[in-house]
Short mmCIF file of the C-alpha atoms (twelve columns), coordinates in Angstrom:
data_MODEL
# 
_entry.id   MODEL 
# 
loop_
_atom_site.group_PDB 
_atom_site.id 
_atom_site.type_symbol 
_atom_site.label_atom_id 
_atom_site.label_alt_id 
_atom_site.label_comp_id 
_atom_site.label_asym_id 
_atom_site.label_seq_id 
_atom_site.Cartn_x 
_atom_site.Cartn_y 
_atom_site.Cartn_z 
_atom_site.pdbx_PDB_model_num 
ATOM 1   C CA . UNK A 1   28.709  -17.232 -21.546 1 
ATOM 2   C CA . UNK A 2   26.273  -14.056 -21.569 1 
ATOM 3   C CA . UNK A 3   26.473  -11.644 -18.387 1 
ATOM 4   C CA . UNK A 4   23.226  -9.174  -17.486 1 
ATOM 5   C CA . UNK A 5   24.804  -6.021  -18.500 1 
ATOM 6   C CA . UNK A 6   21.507  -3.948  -16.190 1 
ATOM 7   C CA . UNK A 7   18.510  -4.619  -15.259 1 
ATOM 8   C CA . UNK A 8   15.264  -1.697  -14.841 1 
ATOM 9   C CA . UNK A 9   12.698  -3.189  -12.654 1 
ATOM 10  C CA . UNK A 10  8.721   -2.077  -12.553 1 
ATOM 11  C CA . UNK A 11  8.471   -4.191  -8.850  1 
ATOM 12  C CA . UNK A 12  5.098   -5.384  -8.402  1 
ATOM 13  C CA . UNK A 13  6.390   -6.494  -4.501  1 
ATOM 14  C CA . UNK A 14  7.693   -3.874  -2.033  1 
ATOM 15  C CA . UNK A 15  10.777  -6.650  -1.997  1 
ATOM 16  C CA . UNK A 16  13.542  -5.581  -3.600  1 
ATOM 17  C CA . UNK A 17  16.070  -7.544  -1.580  1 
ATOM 18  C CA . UNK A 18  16.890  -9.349  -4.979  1 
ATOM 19  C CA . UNK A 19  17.699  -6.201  -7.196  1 
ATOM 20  C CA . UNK A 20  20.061  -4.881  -4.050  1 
ATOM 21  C CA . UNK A 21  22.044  -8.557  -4.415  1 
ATOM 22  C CA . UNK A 22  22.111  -7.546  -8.102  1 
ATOM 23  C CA . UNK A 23  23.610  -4.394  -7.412  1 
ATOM 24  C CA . UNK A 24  25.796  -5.676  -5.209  1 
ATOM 25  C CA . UNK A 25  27.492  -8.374  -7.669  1 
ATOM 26  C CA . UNK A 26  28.277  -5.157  -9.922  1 
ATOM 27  C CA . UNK A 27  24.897  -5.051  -12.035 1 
ATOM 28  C CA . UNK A 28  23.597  -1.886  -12.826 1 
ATOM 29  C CA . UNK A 29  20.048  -1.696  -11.716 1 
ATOM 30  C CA . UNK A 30  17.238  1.106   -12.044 1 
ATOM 31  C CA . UNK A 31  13.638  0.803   -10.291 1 
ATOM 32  C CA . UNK A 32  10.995  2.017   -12.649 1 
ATOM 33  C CA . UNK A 33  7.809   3.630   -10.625 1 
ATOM 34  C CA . UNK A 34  8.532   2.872   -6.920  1 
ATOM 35  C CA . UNK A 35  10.793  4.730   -4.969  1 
ATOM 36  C CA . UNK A 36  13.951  2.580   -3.861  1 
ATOM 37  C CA . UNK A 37  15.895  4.809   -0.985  1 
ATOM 38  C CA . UNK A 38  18.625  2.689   -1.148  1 
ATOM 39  C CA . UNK A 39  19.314  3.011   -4.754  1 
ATOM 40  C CA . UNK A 40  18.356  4.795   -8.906  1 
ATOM 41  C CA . UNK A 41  15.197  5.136   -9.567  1 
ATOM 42  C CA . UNK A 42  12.949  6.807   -11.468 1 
ATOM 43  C CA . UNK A 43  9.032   7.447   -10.573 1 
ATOM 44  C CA . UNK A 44  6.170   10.074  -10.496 1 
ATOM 45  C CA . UNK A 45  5.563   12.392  -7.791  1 
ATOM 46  C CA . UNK A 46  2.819   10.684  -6.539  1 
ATOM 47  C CA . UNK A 47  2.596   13.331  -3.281  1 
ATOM 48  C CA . UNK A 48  2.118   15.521  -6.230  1 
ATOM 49  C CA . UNK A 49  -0.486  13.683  -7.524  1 
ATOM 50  C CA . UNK A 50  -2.610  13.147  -4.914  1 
ATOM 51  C CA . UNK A 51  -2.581  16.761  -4.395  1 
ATOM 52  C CA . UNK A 52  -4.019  17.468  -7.681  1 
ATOM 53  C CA . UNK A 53  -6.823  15.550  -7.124  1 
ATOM 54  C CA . UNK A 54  -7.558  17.376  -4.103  1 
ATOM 55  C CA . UNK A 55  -7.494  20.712  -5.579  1 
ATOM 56  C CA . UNK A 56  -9.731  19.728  -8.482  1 
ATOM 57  C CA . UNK A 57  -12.186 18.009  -6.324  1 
ATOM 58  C CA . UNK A 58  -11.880 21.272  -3.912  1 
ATOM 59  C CA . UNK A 59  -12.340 23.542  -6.965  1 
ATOM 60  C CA . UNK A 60  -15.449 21.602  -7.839  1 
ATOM 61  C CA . UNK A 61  -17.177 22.625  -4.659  1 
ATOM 62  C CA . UNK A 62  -16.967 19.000  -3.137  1 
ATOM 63  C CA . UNK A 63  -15.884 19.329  0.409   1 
ATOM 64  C CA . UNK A 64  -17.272 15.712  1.504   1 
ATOM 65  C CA . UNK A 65  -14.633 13.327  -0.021  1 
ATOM 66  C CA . UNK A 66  -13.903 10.139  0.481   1 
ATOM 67  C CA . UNK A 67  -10.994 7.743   -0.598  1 
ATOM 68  C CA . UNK A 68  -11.219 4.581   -2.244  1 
ATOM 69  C CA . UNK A 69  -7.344  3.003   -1.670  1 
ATOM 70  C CA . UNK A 70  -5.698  -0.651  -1.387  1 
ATOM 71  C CA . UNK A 71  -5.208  -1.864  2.552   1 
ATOM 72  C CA . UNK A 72  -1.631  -2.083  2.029   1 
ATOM 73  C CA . UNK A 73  0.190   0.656   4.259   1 
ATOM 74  C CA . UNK A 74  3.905   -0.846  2.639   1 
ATOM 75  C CA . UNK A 75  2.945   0.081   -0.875  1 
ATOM 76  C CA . UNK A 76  4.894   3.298   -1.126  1 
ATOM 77  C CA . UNK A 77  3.179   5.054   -4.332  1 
ATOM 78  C CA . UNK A 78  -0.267  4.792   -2.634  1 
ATOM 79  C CA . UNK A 79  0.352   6.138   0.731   1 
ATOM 80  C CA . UNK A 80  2.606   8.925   -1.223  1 
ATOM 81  C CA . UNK A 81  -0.586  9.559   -3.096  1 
ATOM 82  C CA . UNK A 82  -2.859  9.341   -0.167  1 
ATOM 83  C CA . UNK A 83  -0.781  11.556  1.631   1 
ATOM 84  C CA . UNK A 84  -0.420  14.433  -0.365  1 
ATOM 85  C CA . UNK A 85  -4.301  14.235  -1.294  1 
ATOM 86  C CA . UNK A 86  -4.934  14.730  2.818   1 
ATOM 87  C CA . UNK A 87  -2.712  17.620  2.848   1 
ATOM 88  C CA . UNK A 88  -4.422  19.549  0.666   1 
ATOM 89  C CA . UNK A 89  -8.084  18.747  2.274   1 
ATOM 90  C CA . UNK A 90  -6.661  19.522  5.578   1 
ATOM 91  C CA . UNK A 91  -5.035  23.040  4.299   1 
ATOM 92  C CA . UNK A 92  -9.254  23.501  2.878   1 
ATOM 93  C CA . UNK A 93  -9.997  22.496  6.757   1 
ATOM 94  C CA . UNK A 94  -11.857 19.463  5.740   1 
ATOM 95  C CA . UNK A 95  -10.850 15.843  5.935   1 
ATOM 96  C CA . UNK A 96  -11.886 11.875  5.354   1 
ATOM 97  C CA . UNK A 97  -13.613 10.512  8.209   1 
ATOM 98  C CA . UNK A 98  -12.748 6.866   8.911   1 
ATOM 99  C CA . UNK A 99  -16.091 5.744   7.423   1 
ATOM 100 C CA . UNK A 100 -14.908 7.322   3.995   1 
ATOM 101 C CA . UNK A 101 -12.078 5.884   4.485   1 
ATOM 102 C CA . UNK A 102 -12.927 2.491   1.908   1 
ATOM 103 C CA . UNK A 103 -9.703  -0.249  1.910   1 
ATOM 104 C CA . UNK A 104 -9.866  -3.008  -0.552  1 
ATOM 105 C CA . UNK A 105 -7.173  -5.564  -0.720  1 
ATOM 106 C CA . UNK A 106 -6.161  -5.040  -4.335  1 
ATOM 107 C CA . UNK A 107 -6.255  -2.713  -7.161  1 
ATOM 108 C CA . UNK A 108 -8.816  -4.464  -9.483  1 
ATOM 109 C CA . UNK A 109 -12.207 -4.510  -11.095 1 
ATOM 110 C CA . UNK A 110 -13.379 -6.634  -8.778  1 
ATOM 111 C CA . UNK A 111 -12.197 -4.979  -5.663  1 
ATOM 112 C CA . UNK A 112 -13.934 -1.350  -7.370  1 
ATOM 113 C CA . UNK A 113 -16.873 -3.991  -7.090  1 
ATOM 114 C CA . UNK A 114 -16.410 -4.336  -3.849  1 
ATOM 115 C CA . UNK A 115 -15.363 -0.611  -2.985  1 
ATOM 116 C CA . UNK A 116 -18.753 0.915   -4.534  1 
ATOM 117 C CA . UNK A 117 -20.873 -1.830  -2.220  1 
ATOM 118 C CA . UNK A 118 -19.098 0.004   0.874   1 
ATOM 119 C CA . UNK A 119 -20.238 3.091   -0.180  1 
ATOM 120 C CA . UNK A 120 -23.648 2.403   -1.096  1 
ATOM 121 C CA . UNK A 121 -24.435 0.833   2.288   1 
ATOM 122 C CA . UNK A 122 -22.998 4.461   4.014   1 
ATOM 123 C CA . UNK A 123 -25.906 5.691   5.925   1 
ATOM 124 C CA . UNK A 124 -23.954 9.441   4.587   1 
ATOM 125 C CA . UNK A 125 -22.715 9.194   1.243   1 
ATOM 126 C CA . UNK A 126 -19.515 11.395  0.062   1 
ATOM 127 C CA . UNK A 127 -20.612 13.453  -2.755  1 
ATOM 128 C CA . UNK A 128 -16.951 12.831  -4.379  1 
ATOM 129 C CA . UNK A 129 -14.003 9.802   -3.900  1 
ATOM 130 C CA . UNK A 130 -10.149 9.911   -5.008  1 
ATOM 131 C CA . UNK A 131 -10.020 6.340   -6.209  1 
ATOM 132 C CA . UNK A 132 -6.264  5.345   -5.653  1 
ATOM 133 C CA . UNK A 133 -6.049  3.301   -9.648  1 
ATOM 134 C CA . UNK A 134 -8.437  3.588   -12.667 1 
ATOM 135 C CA . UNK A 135 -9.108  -0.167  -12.653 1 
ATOM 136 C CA . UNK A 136 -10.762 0.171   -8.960  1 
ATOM 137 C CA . UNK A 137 -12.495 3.290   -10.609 1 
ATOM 138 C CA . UNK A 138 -14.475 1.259   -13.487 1 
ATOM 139 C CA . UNK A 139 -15.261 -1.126  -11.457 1 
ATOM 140 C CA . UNK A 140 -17.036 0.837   -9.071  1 
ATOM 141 C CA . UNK A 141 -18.571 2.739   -11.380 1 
ATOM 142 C CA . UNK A 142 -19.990 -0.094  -13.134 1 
ATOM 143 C CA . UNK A 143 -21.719 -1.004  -9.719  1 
ATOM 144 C CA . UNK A 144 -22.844 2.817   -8.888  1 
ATOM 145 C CA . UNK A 145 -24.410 2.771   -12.440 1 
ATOM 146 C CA . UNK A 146 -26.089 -0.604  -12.003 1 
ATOM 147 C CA . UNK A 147 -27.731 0.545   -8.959  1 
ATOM 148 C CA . UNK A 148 -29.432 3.684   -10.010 1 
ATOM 149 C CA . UNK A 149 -26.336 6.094   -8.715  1 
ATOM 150 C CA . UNK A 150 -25.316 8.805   -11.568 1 
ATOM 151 C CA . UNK A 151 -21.910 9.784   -11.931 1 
ATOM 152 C CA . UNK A 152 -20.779 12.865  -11.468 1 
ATOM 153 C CA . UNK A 153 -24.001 13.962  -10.221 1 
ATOM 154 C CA . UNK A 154 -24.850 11.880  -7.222  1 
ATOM 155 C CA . UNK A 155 -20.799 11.086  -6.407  1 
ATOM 156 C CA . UNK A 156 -17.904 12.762  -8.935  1 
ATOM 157 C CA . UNK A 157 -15.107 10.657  -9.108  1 
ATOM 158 C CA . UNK A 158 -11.355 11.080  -9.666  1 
ATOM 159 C CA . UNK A 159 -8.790  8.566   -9.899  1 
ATOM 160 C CA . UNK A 160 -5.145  7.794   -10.666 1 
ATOM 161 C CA . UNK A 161 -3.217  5.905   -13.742 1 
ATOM 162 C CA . UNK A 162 -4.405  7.137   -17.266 1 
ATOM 163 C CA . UNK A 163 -4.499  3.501   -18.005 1 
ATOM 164 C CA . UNK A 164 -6.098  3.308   -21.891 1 
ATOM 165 C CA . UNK A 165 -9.362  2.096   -20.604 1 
ATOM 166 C CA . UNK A 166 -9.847  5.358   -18.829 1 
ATOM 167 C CA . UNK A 167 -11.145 7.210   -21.511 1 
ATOM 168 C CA . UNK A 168 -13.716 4.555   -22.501 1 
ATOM 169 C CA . UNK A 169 -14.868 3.476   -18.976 1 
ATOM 170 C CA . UNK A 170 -18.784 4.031   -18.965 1 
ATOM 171 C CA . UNK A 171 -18.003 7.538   -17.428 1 
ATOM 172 C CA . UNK A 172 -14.650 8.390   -18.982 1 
ATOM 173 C CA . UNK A 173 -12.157 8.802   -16.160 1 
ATOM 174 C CA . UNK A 174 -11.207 12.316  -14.888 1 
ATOM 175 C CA . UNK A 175 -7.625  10.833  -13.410 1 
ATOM 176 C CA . UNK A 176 -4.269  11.596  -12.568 1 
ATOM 177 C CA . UNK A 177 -2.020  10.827  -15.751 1 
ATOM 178 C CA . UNK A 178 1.780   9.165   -14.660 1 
ATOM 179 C CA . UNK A 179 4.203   10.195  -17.511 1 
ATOM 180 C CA . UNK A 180 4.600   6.441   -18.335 1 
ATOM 181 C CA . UNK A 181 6.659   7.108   -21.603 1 
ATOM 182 C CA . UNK A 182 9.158   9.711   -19.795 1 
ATOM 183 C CA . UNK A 183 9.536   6.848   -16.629 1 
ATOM 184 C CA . UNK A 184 10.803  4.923   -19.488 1 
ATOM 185 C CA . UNK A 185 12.456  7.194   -21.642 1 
ATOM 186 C CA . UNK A 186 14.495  8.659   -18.203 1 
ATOM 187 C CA . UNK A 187 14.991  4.707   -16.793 1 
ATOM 188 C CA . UNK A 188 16.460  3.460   -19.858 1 
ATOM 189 C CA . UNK A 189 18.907  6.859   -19.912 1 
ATOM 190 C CA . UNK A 190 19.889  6.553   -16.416 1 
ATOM 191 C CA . UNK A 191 20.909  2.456   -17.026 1 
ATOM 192 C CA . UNK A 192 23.248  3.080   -19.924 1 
ATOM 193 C CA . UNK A 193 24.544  5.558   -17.552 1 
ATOM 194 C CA . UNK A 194 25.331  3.696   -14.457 1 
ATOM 195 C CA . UNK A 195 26.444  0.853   -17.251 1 
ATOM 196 C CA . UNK A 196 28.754  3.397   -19.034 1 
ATOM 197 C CA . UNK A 197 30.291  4.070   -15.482 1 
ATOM 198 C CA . UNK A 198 29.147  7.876   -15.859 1 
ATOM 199 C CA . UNK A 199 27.639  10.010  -12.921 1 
ATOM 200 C CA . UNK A 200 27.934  10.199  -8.819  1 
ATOM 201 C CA . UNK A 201 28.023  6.852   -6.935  1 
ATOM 202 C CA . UNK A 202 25.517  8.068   -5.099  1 
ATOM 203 C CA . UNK A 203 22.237  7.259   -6.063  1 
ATOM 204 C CA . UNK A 204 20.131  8.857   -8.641  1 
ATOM 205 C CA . UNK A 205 16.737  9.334   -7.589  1 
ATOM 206 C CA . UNK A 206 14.202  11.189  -10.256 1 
ATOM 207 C CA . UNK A 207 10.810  12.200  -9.723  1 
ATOM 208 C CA . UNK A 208 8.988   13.511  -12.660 1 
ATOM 209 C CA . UNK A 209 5.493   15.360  -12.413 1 
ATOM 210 C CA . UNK A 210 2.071   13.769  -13.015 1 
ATOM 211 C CA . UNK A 211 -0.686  15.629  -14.640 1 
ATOM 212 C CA . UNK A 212 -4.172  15.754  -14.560 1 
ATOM 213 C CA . UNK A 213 -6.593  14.748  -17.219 1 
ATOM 214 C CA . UNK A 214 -10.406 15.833  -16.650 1 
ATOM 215 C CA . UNK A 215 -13.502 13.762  -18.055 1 
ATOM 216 C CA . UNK A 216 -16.830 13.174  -17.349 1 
ATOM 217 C CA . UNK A 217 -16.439 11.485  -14.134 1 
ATOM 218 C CA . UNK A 218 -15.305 14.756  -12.624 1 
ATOM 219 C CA . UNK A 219 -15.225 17.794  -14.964 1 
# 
């Protein structure tokens, strides 16, 4: 009979009721990418993030910025990002008004689609957004483009992910990289740890730097 000997989870739920149960029967388990205050994980500094786009977009001269973001106030890397984004606008002594403010239910093409239709029916347009994921990104650039909108001279854009599509969107993506390959790296490192019995009880909670990459969409 063959026993789990850890588990590293990438949650795509904010459950994780069923990795704590794991844990609990004496299974190693690491959360890849979300924080998990109750146990090890291992995730970007997505406060950190967010704060980078802020300062480039600020450094660019924009100072009316909106945000393009999922509608989900449980999803914990967003609202990190988010967060530390508004922190740096508000230290500038400018912020989002609500009307900037553009929530779509998910975090694909489609719902870019649907983002970049919000903004184009603004009476005031932003001359910048920090698009929360690259796939909402090239999908609302695709609509910008199609109606007669120029990016990054009519609105700049910078987004979040460094997924591989981001450097061949129609505008290549200025975006906040996550150091996908260290998450890993660092995940898998911490598991054989916890598995080998080595380290505190307590848990181990790692947050490793993003960095930004600038394109055309924002350069």
């Amino acid at each position: 009979q063959f026993r789990i000997g850890g588990i590293i989870a990438s949650p795509a739920t904010i459950r994780l009721d069923h990795l704590t149960a794991a844990r609990t029967a004496g299974i190693p388990v690491v959360v890849m990418a979300w924080p998990w205050p109750d146990g090890d994980y291992v995730a970007a500094d997505d406060v950190q993030g967010g704060r980078l786009a802020a300062q480039h977009l600020l450094t660019r001269a924009h100072r009316r910025i909106g945000i393009v973001r999922m509608a989900d106030p449980r999803h914990a890397p967003i609202q990190a990002r988010v967060q530390g984004f508004r922190e740096v606008l508000a230290a500038a002594g400018t912020n989002v008004p609500d009307a900037w403010d553009v929530q779509v239910p998910g975090a694909q093409i489609e719902d870019g689609i649907t983002a970049a239709d919000r903004v184009l029916a603004l009476p005031t347009r932003p001359s910048a957004l920090f698009v929360i994921s690259d796939r909402i990104a090239i999908g609302l650039i695709h609509r910008l483009l199609a109606r007669g909108v120029r990016v990054p001279e009519d609105i700049a854009l910078v987004s979040y992910d460094d997924i591989p599509y981001a450097m061949s969107a129609r505008v290549p993506l200025t975006t906040v990289a996550v150091p996908k390959r260290s998450l890993g790296e660092k995940a898998a490192k911490l598991l054989f740890q916890r598995y080998d019995g080595k380290g505190s009880a307590n848990p181990r909670q790692i947050l490793l730097p993003p960095e930004l990459v600038v394109r055309a969409s924002c350069p």
